[in-house]
C-alpha atoms as a printed R data frame, in Angstrom:
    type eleno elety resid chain resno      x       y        z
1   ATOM     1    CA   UNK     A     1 17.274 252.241 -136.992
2   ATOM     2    CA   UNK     A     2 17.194 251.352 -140.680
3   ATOM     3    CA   UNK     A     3 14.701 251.814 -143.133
4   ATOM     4    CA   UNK     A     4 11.034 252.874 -141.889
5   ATOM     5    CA   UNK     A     5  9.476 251.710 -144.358
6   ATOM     6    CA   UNK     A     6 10.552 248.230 -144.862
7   ATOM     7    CA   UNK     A     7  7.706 245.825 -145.445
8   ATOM     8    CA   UNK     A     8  6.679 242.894 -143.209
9   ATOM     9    CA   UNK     A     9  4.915 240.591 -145.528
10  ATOM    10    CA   UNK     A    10  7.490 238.280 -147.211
11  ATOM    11    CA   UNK     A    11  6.848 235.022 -149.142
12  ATOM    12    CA   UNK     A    12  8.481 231.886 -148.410
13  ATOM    13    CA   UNK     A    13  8.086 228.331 -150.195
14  ATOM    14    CA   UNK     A    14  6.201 225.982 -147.202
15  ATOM    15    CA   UNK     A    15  5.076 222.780 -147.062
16  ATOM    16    CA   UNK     A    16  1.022 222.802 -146.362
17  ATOM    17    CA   UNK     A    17  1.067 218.971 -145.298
18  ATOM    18    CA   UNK     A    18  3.014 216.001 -144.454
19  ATOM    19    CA   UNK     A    19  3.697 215.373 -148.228
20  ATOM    20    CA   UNK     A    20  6.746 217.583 -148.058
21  ATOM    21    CA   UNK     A    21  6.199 219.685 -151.229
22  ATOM    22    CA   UNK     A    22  6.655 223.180 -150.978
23  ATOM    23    CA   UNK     A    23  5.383 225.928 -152.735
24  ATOM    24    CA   UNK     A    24  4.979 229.607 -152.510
25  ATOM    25    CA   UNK     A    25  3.302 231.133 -149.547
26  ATOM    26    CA   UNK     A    26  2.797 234.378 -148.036
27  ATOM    27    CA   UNK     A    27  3.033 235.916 -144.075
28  ATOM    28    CA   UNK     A    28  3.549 238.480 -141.883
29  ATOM    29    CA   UNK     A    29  6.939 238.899 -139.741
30  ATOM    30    CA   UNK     A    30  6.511 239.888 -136.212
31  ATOM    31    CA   UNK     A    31  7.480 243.676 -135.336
32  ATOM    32    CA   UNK     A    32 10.781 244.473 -135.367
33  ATOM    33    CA   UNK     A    33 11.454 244.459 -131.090
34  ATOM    34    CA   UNK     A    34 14.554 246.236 -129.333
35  ATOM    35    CA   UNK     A    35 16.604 243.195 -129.411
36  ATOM    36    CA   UNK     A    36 15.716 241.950 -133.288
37  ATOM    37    CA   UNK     A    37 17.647 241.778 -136.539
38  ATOM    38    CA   UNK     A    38 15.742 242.324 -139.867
39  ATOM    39    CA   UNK     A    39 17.842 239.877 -141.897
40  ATOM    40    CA   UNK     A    40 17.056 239.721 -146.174
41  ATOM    41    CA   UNK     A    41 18.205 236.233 -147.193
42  ATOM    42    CA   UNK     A    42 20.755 234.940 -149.469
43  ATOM    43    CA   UNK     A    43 21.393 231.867 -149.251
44  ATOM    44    CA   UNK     A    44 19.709 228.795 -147.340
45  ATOM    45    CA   UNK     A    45 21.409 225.431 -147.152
46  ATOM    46    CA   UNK     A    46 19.234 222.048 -147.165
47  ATOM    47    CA   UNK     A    47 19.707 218.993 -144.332
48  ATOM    48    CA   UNK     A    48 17.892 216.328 -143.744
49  ATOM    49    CA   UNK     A    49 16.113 217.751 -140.574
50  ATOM    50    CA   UNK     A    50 14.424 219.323 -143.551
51  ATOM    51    CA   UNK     A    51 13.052 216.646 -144.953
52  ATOM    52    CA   UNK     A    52 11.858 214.917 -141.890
53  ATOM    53    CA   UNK     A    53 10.244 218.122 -140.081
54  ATOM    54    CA   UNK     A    54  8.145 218.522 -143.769
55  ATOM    55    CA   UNK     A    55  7.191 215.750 -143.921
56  ATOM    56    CA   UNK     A    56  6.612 214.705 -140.411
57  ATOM    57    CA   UNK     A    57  8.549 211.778 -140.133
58  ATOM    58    CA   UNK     A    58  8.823 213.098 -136.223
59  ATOM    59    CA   UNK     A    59  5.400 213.218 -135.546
60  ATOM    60    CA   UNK     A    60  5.285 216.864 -134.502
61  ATOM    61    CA   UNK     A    61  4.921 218.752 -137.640
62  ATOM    62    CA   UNK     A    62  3.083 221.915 -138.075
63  ATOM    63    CA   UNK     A    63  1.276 223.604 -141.453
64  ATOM    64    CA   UNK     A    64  2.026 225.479 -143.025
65  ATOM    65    CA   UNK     A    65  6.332 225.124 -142.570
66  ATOM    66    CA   UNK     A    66  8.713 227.404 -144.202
67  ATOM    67    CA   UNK     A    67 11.754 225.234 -143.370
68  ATOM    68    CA   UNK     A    68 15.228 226.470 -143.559
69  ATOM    69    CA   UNK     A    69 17.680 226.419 -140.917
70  ATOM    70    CA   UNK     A    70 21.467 227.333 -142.422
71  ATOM    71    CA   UNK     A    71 20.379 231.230 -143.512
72  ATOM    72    CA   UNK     A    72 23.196 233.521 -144.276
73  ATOM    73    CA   UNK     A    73 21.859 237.108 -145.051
74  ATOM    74    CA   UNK     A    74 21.999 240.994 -145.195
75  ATOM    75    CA   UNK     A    75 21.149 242.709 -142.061
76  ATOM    76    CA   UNK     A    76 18.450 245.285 -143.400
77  ATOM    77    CA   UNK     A    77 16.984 246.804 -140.226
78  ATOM    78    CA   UNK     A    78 18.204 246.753 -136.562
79  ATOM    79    CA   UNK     A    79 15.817 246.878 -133.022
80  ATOM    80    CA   UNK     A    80 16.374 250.047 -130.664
81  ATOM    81    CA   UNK     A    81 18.754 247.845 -128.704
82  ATOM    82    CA   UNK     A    82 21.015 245.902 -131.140
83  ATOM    83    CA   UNK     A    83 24.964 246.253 -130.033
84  ATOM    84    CA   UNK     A    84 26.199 243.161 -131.887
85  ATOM    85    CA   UNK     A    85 25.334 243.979 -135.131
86  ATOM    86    CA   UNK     A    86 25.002 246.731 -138.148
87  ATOM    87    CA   UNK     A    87 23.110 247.504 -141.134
88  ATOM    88    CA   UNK     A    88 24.764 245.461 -144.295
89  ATOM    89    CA   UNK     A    89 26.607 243.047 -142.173
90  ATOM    90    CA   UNK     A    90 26.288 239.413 -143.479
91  ATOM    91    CA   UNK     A    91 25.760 236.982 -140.613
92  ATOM    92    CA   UNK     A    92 24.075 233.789 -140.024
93  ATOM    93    CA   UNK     A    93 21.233 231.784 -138.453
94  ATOM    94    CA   UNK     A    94 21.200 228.575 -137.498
95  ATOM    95    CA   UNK     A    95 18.970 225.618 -135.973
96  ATOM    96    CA   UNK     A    96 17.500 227.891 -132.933
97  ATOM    97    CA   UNK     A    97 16.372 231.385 -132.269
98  ATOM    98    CA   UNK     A    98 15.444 231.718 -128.946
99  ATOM    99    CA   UNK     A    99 15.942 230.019 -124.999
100 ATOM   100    CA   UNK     A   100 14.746 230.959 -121.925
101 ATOM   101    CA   UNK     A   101 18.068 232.177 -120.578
102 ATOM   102    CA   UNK     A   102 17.507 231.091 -117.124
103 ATOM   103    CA   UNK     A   103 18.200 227.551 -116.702
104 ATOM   104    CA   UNK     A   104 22.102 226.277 -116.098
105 ATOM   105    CA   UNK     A   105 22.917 225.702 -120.120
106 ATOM   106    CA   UNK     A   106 21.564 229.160 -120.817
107 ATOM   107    CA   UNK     A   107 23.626 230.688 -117.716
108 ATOM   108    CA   UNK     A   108 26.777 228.628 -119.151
109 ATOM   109    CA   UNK     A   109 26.341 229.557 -122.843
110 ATOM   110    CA   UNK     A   110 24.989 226.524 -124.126
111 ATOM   111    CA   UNK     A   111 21.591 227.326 -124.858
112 ATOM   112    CA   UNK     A   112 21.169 224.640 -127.373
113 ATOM   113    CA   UNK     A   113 20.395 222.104 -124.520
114 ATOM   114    CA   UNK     A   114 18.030 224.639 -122.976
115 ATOM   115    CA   UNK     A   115 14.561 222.785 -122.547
116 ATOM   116    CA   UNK     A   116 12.729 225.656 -123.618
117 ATOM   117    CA   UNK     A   117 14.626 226.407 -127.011
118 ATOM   118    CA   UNK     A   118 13.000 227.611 -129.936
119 ATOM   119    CA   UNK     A   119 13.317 226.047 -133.377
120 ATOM   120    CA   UNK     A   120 13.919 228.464 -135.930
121 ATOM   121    CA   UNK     A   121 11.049 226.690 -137.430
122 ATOM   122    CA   UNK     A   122  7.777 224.571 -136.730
123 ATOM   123    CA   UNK     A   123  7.607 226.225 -133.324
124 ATOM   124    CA   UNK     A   124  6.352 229.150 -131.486
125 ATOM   125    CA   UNK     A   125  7.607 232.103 -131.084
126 ATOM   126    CA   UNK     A   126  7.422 234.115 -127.425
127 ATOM   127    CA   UNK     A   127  4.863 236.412 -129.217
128 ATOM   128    CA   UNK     A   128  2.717 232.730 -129.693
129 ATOM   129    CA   UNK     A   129  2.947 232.703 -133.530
130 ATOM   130    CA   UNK     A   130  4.809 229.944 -135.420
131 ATOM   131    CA   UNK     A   131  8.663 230.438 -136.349
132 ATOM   132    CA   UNK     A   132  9.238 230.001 -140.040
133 ATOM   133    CA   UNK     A   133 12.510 229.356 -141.655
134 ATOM   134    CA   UNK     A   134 14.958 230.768 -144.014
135 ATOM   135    CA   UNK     A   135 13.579 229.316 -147.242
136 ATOM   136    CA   UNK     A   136 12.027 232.908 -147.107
137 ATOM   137    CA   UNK     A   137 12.680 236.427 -148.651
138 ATOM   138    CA   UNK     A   138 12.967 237.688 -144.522
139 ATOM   139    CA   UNK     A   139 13.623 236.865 -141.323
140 ATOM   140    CA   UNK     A   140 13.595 238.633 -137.909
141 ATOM   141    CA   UNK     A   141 15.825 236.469 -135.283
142 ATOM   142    CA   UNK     A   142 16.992 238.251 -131.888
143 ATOM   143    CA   UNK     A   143 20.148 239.035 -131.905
144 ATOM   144    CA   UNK     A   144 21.732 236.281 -128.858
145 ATOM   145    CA   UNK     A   145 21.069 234.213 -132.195
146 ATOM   146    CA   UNK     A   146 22.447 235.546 -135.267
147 ATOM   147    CA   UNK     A   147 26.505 235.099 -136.124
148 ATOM   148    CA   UNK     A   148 28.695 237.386 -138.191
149 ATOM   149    CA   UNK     A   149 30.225 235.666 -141.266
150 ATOM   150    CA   UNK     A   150 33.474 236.817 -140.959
151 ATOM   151    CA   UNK     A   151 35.230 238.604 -143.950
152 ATOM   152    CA   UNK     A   152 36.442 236.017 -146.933
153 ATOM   153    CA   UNK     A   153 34.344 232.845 -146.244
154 ATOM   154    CA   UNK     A   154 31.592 233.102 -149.196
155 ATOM   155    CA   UNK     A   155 27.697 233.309 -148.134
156 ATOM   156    CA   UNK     A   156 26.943 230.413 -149.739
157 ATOM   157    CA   UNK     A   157 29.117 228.406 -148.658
158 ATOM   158    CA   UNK     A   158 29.197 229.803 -145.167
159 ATOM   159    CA   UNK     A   159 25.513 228.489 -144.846
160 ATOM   160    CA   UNK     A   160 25.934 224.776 -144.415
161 ATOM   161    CA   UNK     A   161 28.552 225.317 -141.601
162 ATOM   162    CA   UNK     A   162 25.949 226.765 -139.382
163 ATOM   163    CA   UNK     A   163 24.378 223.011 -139.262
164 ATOM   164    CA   UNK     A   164 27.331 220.613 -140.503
165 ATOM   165    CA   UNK     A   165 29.882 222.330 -139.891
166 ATOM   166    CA   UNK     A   166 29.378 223.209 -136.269
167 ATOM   167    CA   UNK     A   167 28.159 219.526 -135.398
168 ATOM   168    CA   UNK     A   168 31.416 218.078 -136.266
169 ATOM   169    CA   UNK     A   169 32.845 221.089 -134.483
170 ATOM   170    CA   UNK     A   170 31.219 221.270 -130.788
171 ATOM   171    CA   UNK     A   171 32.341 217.453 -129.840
172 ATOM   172    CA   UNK     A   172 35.939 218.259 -130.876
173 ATOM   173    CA   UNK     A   173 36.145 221.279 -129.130
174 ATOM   174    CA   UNK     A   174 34.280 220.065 -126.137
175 ATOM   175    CA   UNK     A   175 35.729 217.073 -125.758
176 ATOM   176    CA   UNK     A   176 39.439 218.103 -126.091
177 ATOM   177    CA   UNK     A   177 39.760 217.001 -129.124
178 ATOM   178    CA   UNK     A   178 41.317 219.907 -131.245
179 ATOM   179    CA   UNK     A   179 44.872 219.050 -130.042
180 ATOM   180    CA   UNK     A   180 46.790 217.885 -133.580
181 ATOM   181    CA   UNK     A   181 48.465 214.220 -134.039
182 ATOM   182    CA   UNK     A   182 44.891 212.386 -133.217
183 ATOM   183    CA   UNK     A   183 43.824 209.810 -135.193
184 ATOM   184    CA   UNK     A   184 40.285 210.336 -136.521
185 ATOM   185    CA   UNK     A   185 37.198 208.348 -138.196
186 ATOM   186    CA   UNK     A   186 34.097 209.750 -139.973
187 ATOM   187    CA   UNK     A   187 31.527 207.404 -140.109
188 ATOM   188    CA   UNK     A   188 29.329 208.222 -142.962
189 ATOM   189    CA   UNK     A   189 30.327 210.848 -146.117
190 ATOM   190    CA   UNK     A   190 27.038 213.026 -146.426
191 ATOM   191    CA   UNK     A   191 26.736 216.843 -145.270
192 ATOM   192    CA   UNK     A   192 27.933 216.335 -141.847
193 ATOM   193    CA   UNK     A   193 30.658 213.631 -142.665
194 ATOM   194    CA   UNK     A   194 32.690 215.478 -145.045
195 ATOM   195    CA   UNK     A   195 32.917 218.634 -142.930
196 ATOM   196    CA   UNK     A   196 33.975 216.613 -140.117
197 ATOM   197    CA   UNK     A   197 36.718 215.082 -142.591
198 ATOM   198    CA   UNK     A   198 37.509 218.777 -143.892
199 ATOM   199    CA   UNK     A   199 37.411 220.430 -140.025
200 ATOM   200    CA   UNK     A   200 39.671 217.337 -138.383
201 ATOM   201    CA   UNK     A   201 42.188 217.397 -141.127
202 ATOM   202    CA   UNK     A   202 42.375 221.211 -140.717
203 ATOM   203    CA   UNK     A   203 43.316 220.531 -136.836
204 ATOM   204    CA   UNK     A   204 45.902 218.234 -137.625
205 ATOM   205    CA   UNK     A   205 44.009 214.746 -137.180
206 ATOM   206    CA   UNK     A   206 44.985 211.949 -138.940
207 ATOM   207    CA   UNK     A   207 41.820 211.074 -140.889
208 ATOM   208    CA   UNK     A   208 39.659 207.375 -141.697
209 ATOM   209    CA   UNK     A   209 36.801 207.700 -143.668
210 ATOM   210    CA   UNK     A   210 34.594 204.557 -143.105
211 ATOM   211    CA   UNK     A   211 31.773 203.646 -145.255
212 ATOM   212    CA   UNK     A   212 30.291 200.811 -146.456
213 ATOM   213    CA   UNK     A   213 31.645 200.202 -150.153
214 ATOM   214    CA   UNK     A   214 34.453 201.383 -151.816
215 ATOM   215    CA   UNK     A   215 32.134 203.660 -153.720
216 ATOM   216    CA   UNK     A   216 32.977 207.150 -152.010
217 ATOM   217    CA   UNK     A   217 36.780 206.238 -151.597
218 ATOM   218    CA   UNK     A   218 38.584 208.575 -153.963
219 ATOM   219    CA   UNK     A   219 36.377 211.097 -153.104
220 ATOM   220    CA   UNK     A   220 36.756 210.865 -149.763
221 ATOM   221    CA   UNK     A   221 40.761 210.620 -150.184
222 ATOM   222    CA   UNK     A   222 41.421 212.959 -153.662
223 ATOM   223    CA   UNK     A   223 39.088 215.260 -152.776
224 ATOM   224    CA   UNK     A   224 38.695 215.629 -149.348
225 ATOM   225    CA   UNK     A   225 42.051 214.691 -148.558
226 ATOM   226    CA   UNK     A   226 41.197 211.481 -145.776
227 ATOM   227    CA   UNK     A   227 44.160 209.529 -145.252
228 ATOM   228    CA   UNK     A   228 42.867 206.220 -144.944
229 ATOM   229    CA   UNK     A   229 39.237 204.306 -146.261
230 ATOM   230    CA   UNK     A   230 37.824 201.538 -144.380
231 ATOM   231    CA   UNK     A   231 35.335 199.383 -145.832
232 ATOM   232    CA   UNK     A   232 33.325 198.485 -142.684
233 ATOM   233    CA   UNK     A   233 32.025 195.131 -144.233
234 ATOM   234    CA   UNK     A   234 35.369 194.092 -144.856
235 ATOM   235    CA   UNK     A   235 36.457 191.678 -141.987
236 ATOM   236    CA   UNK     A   236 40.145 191.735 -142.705
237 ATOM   237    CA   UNK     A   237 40.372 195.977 -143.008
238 ATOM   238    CA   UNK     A   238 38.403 196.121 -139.618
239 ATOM   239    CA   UNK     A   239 40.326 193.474 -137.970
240 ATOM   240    CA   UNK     A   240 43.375 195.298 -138.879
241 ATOM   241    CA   UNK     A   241 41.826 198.657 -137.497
242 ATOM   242    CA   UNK     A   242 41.545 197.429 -134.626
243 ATOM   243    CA   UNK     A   243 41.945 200.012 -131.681
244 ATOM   244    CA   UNK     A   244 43.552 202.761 -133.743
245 ATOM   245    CA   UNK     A   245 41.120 205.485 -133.163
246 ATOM   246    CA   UNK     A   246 41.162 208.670 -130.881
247 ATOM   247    CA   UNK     A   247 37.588 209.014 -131.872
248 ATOM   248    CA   UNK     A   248 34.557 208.339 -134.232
249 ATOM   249    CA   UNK     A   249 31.921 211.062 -135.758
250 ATOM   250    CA   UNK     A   250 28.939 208.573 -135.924
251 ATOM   251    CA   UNK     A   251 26.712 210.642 -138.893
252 ATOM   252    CA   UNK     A   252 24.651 207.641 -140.310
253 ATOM   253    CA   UNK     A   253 20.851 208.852 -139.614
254 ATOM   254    CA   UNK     A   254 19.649 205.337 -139.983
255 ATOM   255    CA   UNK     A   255 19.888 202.739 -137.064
256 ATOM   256    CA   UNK     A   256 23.005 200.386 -137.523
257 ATOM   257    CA   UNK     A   257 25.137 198.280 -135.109
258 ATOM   258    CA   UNK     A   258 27.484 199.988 -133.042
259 ATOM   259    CA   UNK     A   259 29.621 196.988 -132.190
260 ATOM   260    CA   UNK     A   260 32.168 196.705 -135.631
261 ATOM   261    CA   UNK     A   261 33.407 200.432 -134.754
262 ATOM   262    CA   UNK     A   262 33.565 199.996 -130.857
263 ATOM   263    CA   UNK     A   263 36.695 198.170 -132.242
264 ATOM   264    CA   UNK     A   264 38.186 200.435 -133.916
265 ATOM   265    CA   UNK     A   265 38.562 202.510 -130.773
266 ATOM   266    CA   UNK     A   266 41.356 203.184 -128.433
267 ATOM   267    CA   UNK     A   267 41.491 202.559 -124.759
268 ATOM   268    CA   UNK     A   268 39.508 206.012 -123.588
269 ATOM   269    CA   UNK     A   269 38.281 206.684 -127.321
270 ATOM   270    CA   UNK     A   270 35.044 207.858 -127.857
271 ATOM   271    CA   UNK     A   271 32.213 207.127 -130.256
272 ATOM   272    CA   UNK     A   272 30.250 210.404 -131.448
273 ATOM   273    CA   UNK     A   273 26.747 210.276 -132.266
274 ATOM   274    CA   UNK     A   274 25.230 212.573 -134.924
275 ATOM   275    CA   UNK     A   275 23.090 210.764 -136.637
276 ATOM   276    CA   UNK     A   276 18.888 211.022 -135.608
277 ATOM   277    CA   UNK     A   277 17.785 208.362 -135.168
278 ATOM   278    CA   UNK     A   278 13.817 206.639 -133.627
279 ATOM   279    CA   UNK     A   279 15.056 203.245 -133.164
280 ATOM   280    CA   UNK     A   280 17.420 202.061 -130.078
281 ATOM   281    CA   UNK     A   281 20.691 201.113 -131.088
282 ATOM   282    CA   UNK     A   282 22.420 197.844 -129.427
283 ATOM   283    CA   UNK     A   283 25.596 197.071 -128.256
284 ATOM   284    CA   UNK     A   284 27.370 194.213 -125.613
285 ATOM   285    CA   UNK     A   285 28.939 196.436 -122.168
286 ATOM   286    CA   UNK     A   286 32.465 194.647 -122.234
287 ATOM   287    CA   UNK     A   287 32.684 196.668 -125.407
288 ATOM   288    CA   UNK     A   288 32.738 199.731 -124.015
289 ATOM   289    CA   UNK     A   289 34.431 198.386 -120.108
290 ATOM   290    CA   UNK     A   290 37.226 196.523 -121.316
291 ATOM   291    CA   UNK     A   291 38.412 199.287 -122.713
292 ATOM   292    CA   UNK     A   292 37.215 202.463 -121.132
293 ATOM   293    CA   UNK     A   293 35.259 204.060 -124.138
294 ATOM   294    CA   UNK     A   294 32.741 206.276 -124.454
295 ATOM   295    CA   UNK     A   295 29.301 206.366 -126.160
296 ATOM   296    CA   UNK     A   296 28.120 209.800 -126.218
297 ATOM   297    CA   UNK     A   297 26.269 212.673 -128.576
298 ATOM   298    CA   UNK     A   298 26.182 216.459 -129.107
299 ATOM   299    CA   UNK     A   299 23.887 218.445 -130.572
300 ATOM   300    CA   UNK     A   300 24.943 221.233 -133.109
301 ATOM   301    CA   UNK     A   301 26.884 223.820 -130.891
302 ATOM   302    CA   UNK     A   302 26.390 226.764 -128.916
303 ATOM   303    CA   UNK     A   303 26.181 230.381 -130.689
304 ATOM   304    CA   UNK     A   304 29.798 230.819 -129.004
305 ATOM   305    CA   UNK     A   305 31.068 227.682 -130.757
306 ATOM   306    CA   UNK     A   306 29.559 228.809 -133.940
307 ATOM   307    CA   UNK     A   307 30.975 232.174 -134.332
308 ATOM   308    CA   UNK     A   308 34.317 230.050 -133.298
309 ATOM   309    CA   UNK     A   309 33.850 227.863 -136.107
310 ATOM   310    CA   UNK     A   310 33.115 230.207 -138.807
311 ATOM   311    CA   UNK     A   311 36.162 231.977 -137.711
312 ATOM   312    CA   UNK     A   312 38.483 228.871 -137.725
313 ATOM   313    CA   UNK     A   313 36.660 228.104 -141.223
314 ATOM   314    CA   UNK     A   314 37.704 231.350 -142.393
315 ATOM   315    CA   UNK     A   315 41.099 230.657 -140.667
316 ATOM   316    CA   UNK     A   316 41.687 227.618 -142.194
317 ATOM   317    CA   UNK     A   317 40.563 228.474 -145.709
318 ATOM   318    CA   UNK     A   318 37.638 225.884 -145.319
319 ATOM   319    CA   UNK     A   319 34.469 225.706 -147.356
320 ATOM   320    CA   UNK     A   320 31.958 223.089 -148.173
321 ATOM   321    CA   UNK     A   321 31.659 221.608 -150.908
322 ATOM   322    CA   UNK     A   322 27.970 222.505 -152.163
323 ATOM   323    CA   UNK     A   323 25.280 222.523 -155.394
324 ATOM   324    CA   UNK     A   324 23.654 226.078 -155.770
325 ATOM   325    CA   UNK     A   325 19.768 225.508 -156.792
326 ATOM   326    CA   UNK     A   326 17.247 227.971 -157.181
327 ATOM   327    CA   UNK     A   327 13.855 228.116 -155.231
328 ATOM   328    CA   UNK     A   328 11.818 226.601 -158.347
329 ATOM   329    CA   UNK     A   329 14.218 223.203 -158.267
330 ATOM   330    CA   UNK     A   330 13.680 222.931 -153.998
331 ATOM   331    CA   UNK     A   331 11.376 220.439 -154.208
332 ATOM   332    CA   UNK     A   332 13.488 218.356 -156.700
333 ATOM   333    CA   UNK     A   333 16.625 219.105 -154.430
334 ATOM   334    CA   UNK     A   334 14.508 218.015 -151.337
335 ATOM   335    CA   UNK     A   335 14.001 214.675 -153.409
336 ATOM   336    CA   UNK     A   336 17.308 214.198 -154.561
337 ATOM   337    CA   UNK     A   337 18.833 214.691 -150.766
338 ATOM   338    CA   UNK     A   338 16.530 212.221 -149.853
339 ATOM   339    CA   UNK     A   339 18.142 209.043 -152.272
340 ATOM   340    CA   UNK     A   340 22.064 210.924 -150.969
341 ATOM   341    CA   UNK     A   341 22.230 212.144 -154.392
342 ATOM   342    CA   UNK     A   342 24.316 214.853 -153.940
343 ATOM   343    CA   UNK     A   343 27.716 216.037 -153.332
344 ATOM   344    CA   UNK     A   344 27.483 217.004 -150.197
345 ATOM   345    CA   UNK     A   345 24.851 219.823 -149.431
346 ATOM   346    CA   UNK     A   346 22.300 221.518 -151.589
347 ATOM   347    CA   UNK     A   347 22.733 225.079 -150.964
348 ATOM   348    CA   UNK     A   348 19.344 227.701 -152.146
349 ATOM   349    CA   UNK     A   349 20.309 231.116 -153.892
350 ATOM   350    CA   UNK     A   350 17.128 232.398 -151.906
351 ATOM   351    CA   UNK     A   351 18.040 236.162 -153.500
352 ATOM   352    CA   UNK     A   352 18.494 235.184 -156.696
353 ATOM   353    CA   UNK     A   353 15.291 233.455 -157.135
354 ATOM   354    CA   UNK     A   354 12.855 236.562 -157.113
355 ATOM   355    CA   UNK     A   355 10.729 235.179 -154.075
């Protein structure tokens, strides 16, 4: 199915060392197999994983790296077997594209704790050849792992919910948190932190914002519509804050006490980790015992909870709130991410910038 004589060499912008600087560079796709989706890019969105995968702040990088991970596209050519999808149809890609569907989170549709996933980049592919992202003209991703962007929610800004917008997502929908009159707090306003503001107000939570200065507060309450601001090194706000959350979303990707927003909690609330993180993070028990809370992390969501999402985003009238670059200003964008300076997710025009 499709077109016969579509070509399988495609360029992508890759980093060739730990440096991080990407420029152009030129491979071969696998052939298309029964089960694959021959995807043309549009747009790619930019997270931090990003950075620390190029430049191998992980330890486990692999040259050369077309990263890439939020891909919305164009379905160009289908596989023999493809039911889900059909040619034009824009869908999505997100952190992984492929599991070994046999263990119990693959048999329970949660293949994103499967052992055996595959990153949609610096990995290897069943075939044995590395996995290259969407900061590329092409991709071919089996079908378990490609979304439908459902009609009205905009490509580009469709792309950074496959990443932030379905990390905020999974813990509230696993966790039972969806239910409206909650009482919310995002810790940390970046890429993932103002989705989560954006999804919980959209579920009828009642929405903190905490952060360290003051800096981000009419953002975070003007335009993202938060109904309160703490200033966590405020004594007197935290004091008075004192066991009024539900919940935290924990998004700082830097290690930082957890004590000052075990506090804030409820009796049963739970503290959400998001953030990545190489260094241990502390905290006293009677914390957590004297009043039955939770310490606990998800990571992104399932393909199930990510078609969910996009569909409550397109429900909901969500988007996020993104700066469209070009391929030639990635590195500059990569840079920029880096020192937080933007508002809130860099978001490539990959078709528009004649790869």
């Amino acid at each position: 199915m499709g077109s016969a004589a579509f070509e399988k060499s495609v360029t992508g912008w890759a980093a060739q060392d730990a440096s991080g600087v990407l420029s152009p560079y030129s491979y071969q796709l696998r052939e298309t197999g029964p089960e694959d989706v021959v995807i043309r890019v549009l747009y790619c969105g930019i997270c931090h994983t990003d950075i620390h995968q190029t430049k191998n702040h992980l330890g486990m990088s692999n040259y050369p790296m077309v990263p890439g991970h939020e891909v919305v596209g164009e379905v160009v050519e289908l596989g023999s077997s493809v039911s889900k999808h059909q040619m034009g149809d824009k869908v999505g890609v997100g952190i992984i594209v492929g599991c070994c569907r046999s263990c119990g989170p693959c048999k329970t549709n949660i293949e994103q704790y499967c052992n055996k996933r595959i990153w949609t980049y610096n990995d290897v592919y069943t075939d044995g050849k590395p996995t290259q992202g969407g900061f590329a003209s092409t991709m071919i991703v089996d079908q378990k792992f490609v979304v439908k962007i459902p009609e009205g929610l905009a490509p580009e800004q469709a792309a950074p919910l496959l990443c932030a917008g379905v990390t905020v997502y999974s813990p509230l929908a696993h966790f039972g948190l969806k239910v409206s009159g909650l009482r919310g707090g995002i810790l940390g306003l970046g890429g993932v932190g103002h989705m989560g503001v954006k999804i919980a107000k959209a579920m009828g939570h009642h929405v903190t914002v905490i952060s360290s200065s003051d800096k981000k507060k009419a953002e975070a309450m003007d335009h993202l519509g938060a109904d309160n601001y703490l200033i966590s090194s405020d004594e007197a706000q935290m004091g008075t804050a004192a066991d009024s959350l539900d919940y935290i979303i924990d998004t700082i990707p830097v290690a930082h006490p957890l004590e000052p927003y075990l506090s804030l909690l409820k009796v049963d609330g739970k503290l959400i980790l998001m953030g990545v993180i190489n260094q241990p993070l502390q905290f006293i028990t009677p914390m957590l015992m004297l009043g039955r809370k939770t310490i606990t992390g998800t990571f992104i969501g399932s393909m199930d909870e990510t078609q969910e999402m996009l569909e409550f985003c397109a429900e909901k009238g969500l988007t996020s709130t993104i700066e469209i670059v070009k391929m030639d200003y990635v590195n500059k964008a990569m840079e920029r991410l880096e020192q937080n300076d933007v508002r809130y997710r860099f978001v490539v025009d990959v078709a528009g910038s004649n790869l």
